[in-house]
C-alpha positions, 0 to 999 in steps of 0.5 A, spaced: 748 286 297 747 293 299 749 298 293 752 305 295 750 310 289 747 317 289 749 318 296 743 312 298 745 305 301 739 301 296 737 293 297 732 290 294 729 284 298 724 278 296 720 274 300 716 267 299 709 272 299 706 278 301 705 276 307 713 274 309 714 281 306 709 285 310 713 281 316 719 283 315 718 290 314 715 290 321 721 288 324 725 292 320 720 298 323 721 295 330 729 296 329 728 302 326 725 306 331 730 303 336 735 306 332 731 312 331 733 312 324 728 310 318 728 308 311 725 310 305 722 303 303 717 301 298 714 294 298 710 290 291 708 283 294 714 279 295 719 284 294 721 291 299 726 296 297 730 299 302 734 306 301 738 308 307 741 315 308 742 320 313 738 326 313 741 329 318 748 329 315 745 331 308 742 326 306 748 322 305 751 315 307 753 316 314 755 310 319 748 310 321 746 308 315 751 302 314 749 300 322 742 299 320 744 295 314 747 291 319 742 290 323 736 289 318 741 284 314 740 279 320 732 280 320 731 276 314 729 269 316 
């Protein structure tokens, strides 16, 4: 579940290993780039964490954010 605090969007995946991770992310920066809107995101072996916000707004949670949390929900195998 995505955890809204601190004017962030926040969650932490975890894979069978770094190599589900690593393809994960990349199809997250395929749908990113598409919606030209990029995560801050950090990744240690099996496990990527994502922070959504708006920039461009602030850097608060925008409706932005929440579509791409959507759409990044639906990439997890």
């Amino acid at each position: 579940m995505w955890q809204e605090q601190n004017d962030t969007l926040t969650k932490t995946f975890k894979f069978k290993n770094f190599t589900e991770a690593f393809g994960f992310m990349t199809k997250v920066a395929i749908e990113a780039e598409k919606a030209n809107h990029h995560p801050n995101w950090s990744n240690v072996y099996n496990q990527v964490t994502i922070t959504l916000s708006t920039h461009d707004a602030g850097n608060i949670v925008t409706e932005k954010d929440r579509q791409l949390a959507k759409i990044i929900d639906t990439l997890v195998s």
